[in-house]
N, C-alpha and C positions, 0 to 999 in steps of 0.2 A: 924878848922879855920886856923890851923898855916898852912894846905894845900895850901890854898889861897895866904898866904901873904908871904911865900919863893921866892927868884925870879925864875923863871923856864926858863931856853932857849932853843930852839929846833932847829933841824941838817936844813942843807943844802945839800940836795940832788941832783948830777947831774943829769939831763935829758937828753940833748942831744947837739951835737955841730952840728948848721947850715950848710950849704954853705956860707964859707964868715966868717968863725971863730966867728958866735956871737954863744955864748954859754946862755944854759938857765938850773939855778937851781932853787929848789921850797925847799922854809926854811915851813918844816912840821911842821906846828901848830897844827896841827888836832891830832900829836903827846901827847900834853899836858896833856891831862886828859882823861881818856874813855867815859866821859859822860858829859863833860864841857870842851871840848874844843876848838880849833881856839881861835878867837878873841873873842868870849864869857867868855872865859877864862880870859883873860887880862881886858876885859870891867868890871867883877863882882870881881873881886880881889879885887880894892882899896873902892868901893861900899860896900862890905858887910865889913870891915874893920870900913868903914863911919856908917854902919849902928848899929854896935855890940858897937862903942863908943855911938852913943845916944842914948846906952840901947834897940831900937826898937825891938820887937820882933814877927814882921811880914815885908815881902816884898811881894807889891805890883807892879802889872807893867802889862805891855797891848800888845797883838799880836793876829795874824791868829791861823786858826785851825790848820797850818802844821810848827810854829814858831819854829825856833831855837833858838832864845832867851827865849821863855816860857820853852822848854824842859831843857835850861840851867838854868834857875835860879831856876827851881825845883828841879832839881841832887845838884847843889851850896848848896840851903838851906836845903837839908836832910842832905847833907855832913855835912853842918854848925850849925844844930842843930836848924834853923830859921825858923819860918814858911812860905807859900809862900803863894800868890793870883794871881789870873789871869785874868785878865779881855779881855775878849772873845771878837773878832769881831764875828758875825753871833747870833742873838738869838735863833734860828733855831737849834743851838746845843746842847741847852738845855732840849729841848721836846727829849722824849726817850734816857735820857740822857747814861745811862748804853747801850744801842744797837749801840746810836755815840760813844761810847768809843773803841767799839769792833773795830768799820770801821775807827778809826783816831789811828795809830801808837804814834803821837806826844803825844796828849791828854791823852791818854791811860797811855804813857811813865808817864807823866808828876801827873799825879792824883795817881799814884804807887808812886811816892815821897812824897806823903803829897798835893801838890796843891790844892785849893778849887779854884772851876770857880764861876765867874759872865758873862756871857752870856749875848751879849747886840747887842741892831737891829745898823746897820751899821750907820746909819742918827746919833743915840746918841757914836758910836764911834768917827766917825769926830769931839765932842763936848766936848772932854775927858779932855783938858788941862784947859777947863772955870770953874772959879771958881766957879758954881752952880753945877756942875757935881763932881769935886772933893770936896766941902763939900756932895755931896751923899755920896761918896766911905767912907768920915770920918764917917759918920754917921753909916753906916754900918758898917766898917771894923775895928774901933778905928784908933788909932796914928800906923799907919804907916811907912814905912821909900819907899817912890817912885822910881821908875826907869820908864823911859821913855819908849816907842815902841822901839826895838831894841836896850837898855841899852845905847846910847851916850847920856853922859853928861860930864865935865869935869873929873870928877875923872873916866870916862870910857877909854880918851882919853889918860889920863895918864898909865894906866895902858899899854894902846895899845902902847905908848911909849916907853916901856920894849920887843917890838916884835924883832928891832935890836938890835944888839952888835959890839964889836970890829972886829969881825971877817966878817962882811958885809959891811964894810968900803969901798971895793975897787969893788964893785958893779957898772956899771953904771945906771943903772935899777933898783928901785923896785916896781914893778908892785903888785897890788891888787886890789879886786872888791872892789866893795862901792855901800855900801845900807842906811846907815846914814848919813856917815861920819865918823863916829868916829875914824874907824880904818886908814884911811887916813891919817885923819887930825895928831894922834900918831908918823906914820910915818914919818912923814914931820918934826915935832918937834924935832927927833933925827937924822934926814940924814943927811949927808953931802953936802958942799956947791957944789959940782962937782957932785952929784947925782941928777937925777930926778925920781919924785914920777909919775907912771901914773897910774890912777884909772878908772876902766872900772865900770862903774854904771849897777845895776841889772834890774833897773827902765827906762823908758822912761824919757826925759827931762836934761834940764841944772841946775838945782835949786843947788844941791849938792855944789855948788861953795861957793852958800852963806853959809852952815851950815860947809862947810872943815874950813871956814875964820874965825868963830866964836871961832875958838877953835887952829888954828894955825896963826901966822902971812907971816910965810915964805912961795915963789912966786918957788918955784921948782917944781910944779907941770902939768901934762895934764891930763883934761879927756879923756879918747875915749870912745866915744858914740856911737860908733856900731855895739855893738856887745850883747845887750841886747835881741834880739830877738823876739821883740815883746813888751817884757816888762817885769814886774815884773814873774817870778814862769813861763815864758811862755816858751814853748821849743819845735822844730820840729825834725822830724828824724837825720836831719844832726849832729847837737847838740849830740844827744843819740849814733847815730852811732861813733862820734869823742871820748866821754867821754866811752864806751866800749871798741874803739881801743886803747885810752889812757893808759885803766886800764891793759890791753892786755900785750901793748907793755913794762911798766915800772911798774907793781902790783903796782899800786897806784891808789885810786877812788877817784874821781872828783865828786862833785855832779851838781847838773843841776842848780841851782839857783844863782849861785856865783862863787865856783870857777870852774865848766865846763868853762863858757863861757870866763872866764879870762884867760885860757889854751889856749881855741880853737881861743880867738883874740890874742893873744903874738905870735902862731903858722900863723895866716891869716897875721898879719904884716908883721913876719919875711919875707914873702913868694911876700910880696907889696915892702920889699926894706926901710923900715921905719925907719930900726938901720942900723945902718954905721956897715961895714965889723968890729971883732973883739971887738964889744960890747955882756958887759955883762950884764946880769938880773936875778934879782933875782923875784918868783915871791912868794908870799906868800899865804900859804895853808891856809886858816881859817875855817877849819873843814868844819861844816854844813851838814854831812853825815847822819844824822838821818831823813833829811827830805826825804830821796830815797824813802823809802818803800810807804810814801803819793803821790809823784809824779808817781813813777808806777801803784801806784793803776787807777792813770787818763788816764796812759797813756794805760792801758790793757782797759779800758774801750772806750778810740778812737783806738783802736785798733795799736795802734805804737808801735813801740821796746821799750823793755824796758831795763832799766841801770841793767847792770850785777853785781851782790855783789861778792867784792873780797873776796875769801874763800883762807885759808892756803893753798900752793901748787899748786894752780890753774896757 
């Protein structure tokens, strides 16, 4: 547990200096943990802290078959000693359950920590926060200690809050994807008045504004919205071919859901004129590297490139 609750900071890595002196480092979060890290890291830190004061001794919480937040809150609670629950989008991964195990890397990761799944048809996912759905989960599961789809809630945010330091002060930029918010909205709480937050969304859509505001007050922020690619988990060759040059040129891996595409828009901006000559950015790593193996799998099956794994040496 004391894992969790030490503060942990992580490097600032140079990448590259533009044309025009804007310079771009990426603060490695993915650094933190080998099995909980990025932003899942900082989100379940002040959570299971929450959860060990009111004795619970189960976590519960809800994602995809290919989640990083599921894979993280199962590595967290073996670490921690806590038990964990998962409540499954897809019912369908529950029939032949041992043979889904074999074909889903996450799941598989995640059920070797102790995880127990409840598998549920998509129609009763979308229903998950109504109070007839969650007296089911009590019924079955006992008292609890909950975490939301993707762990933002306040004490997530806080945590995400502890991503900068002293030393990212003179940043003008800090760039990260956004799939809640949470990890955002953290950032904004500690930035600076001369700094801006931009948040490149995973998902299709403007909504994220409302949930950034829920949890932070300060107005330093932009989205950019286009560079999701379709949408959520969705990714074409160009995307694959940029995050294997990426990995290539600076042995760092990117994954495809998150932070590829937050790479590959900082990189399409610079390139559109967007930062004034001699800005700097920071952008931040938030892991999610455990989902590759699941996106290859889709991606050998449409026959596309697939994301090259960074090996020692390579």
């Amino acid at each position: 547990m004391e894992e969790f609750l030490a503060f942990k900071s992580s490097p600032n890595q140079f990448i590259i200096e533009f044309p025009g002196r804007t310079r771009l480092y990426l603060k490695r979060e993915d650094l933190l943990h080998p099995e909980v890290s990025g932003n899942k890291f900082r989100k379940l830190k002040y959570n299971l802290k929450e959860a060990f004061q009111q004795n619970k001794d189960s976590l519960l919480t809800f994602g995809g078959a290919y989640s990083n937040h599921i894979a993280a809150t199962a590595a967290a609670g073996k670490i921690s000693g806590i038990k964990t629950i998962g409540v499954i989008r897809g019912e369908e991964l529950g029939v032949n359950f041992e043979k889904n195990l074999l074909g889903n890397p996450t799941l598989k990761f995640a059920h070797s920590c102790g995880m127990r799944f409840l598998f549920i048809s998509r129609s009763d996912f979308r229903e998950k926060a109504t109070p007839d759905f969650q007296q089911k989960l009590k019924e079955k599961f006992g008292d609890y200690y909950m975490l939301p789809e993707g762990g933002t809630n306040a004490l997530a945010v806080k945590g995400c809050a502890e991503i900068l330091d002293e030393d990212d002060k003179d940043f003008d930029f800090i760039a990260c994807a956004a799939g809640t918010g949470g990890t955002m909205a953290g950032l904004l709480n500690t930035s600076g008045k001369h700094q801006k937050i931009l948040g490149f969304p995973a998902l299709k859509g403007d909504f994220l504004e409302t949930e950034v505001q829920k949890f932070s007050l300060r107005k330093n922020y932009q989205f950019i919205l286009n560079y999701h690619f379709g949408g959520y988990a969705k990714v074409d060759s160009e995307l694959i071919n940029f995050i294997n040059k990426f990995q290539k040129n600076y042995q760092i891996q990117l994954d495809p859901i998150y932070t590829g595409k937050l790479v590959f828009g900082i990189f399409d901006l610079v390139k559109k004129g967007f930062f004034a000559p001699g800005t700097s950015i920071l952008a931040i790593h938030t892991g999610g590297l455990q989902g590759i193996a699941g996106i290859n799998k889709r991606l050998k099956q449409k026959k596309l490139p697939q994301i090259r794994n960074l090996e020692p040496g390579q």
